[in-house]
C-alpha positions in Angstrom: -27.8 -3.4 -2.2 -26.0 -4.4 -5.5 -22.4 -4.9 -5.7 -20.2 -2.8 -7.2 -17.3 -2.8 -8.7 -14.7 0.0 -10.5 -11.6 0.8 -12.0 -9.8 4.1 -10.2 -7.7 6.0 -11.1 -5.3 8.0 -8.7 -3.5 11.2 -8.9 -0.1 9.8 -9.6 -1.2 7.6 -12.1 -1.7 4.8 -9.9 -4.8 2.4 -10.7 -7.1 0.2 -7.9 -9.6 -2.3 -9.1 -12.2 -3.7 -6.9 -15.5 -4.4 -5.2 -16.0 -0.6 -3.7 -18.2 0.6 -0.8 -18.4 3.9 1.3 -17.1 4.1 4.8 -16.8 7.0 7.1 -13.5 7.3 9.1 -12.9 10.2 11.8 -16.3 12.2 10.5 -15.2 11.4 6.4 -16.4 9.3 3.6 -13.9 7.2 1.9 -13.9 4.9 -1.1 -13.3 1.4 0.5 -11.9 -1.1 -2.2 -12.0 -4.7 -1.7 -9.3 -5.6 -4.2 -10.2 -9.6 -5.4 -7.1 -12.2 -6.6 -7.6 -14.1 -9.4 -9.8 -16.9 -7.4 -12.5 -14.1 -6.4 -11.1 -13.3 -2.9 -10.6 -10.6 -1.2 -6.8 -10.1 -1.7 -6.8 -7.0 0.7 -8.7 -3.6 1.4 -7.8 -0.4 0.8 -9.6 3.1 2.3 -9.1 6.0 -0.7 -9.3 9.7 0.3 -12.5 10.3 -2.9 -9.9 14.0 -3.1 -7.4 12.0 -4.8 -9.6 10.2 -7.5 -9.3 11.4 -10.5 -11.4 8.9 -12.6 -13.7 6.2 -11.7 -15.1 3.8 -14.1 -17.6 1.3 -12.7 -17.1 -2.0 -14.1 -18.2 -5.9 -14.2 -17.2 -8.6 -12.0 -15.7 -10.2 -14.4 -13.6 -7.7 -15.9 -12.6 -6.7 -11.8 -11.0 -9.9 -12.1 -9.5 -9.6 -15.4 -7.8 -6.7 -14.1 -6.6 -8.3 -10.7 -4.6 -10.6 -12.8 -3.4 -7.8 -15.1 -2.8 -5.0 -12.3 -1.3 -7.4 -9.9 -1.6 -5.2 -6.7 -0.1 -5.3 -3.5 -1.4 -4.4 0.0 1.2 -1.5 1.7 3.5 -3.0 4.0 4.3 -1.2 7.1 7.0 0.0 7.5 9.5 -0.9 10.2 13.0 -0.8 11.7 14.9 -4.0 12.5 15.5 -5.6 15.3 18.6 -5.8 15.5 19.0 -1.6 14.6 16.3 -1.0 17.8 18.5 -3.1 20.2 21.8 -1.4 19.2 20.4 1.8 19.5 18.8 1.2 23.2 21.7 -0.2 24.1 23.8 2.8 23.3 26.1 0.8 20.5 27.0 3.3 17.4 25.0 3.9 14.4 25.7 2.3 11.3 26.7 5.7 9.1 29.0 6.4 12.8 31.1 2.9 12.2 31.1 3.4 8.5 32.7 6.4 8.9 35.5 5.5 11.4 36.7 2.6 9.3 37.0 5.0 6.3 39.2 7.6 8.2 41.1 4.4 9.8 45.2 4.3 8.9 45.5 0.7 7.4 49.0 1.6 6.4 
């Protein structure tokens, strides 16, 4: 099979460029984008719902990496909570918007 490679678009005017495939996840097909850095690696992959494409232009290797280094994309980051906020709240110490409202209503005449 030949590689290919594309430019999408996304609702929300959002733009991926990469080496893309079809995978099927929980009975689905998705667009699977290997988005390449500037050296021709695979900077990360990405799994697109084809529902929220609105264009996709296919496109060369080389201009894939043209692109990389004009789009600049990130991977998502996960999100989390720190730390320190999970062991004052299992521990039963107050919330931040709790303190910060105490010491507003404090007398510091």
């Amino acid at each position: 099979m030949q590689e290919e490679y594309a430019m999408i678009e996304l609702l929300g005017r959002s733009q991926i460029v990469g080496k893309i495939s079809e995978v099927t996840i929980a009975g689905k097909g998705f667009i699977r984008v290997a988005v390449m850095n500037v050296d021709d690696t695979v900077l990360f992959t990405r799994d697109i719902n084809p529902d929220s494409v609105f264009a996709m232009n296919p496109i060369t290797h080389e201009a894939c990496l043209l692109h990389a280094k004009r789009i600049r994309q990130q991977p998502v980051v996960p999100y989390s909570i720190d730390p320190i906020f999970v062991s004052k709240l299992s521990s039963g110490e107050k919330a931040i918007e709790e303190i910060d409202t105490e010491e507003e209503n404090e007398d510091w005449s």
